[in-house]
C-alpha angles and dihedrals in degrees: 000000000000092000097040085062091044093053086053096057102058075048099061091033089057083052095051090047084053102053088043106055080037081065099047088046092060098038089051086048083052100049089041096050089050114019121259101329124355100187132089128161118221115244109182153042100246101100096045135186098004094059126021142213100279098013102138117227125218099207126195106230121258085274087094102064104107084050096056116124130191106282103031118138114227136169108218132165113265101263095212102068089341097222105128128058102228119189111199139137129278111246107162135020121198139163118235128230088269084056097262131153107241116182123212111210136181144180120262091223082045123095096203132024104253112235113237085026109047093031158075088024103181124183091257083062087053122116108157140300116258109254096170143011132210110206124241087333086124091074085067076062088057099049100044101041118141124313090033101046086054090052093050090053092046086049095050094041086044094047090041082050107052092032087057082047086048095050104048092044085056096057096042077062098045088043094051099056092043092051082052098060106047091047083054085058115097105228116260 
């Protein structure tokens, strides 16, 4: 019974493995196909009602600057501390005094452009511009926030692992009686 047990374990490992290099696959398609990360969930009012509180953005990468119009939608880092993502329309597009493109943005709720927030947008500010929104799907990043998002996984591997051990377990049992019969038949 002890190596039976012991055949089933390099089993589930190899699963979990599995599952977890099918993940990383997906995750690196997805940063290939956009460019670093390509979701942001929306936290404010400020571009309603186009966008919503916990719409998730998909965002083009900054390689797409020099192709920005009046209207687009783009997600950039606040030029004055940097220290907020903000995700607003284009309004305005100048050239400074270096010869520099700068981008004036605002929010569609807001009834100015903020300075140090809506401008001036450089390149260096730049993320990506939004190419498609999934509505209200940033609430499922609330709920399952870390820690939470890190129990959920320990609890699937762990269910995928012991119901691989289950399994395995149930049809040693199902073999053995099975092995025992045809051996009690006199041969024919």
């Amino acid at each position: 019974m002890l190596d039976k047990d012991k055949s089933r374990l390099p089993v589930a490992i190899k699963d979990v493995i599995i599952i977890g290099i099918g993940v990383l696959v997906v995750w690196l398609g997805i940063w290939f196909a956009f460019g670093a990360n390509p979701f942001y969930v929306v936290s404010s009012g400020s571009m309603e009602p186009v966008l919503n509180v916990n719409d998730v953005l998909i965002v083009r990468d900054g390689g797409s600057w020099e192709d920005l119009t009046i209207g687009d939608i783009i997600v950039f880092n606040r030029p004055e501390g940097g220290d907020r993502v903000i995700v607003h329309r284009v309004v305005d597009i100048d050239v400074d005094g270096d010869g520099e493109r700068m981008v004036r943005t605002r929010g569609d709720a807001n009834p100015a452009s903020i300075p140090g927030t809506d401008y001036p947008i450089k390149q260096d500010d730049y993320i990506g511009k939004v190419i498609y929104v999934l509505p209200g799907i940033g609430v499922i990043t609330k709920v399952i926030s870390p820690p939470v998002n890190y129990i959920i996984i320990a609890i699937i591997l762990a269910i995928l692992f012991f119901n691989r051990l289950g399994k395995k377990n149930n049809s040693d049992k199902d073999a053995a009686p099975a092995a025992a019969d045809s051996s009690d038949k006199p041969p024919t």
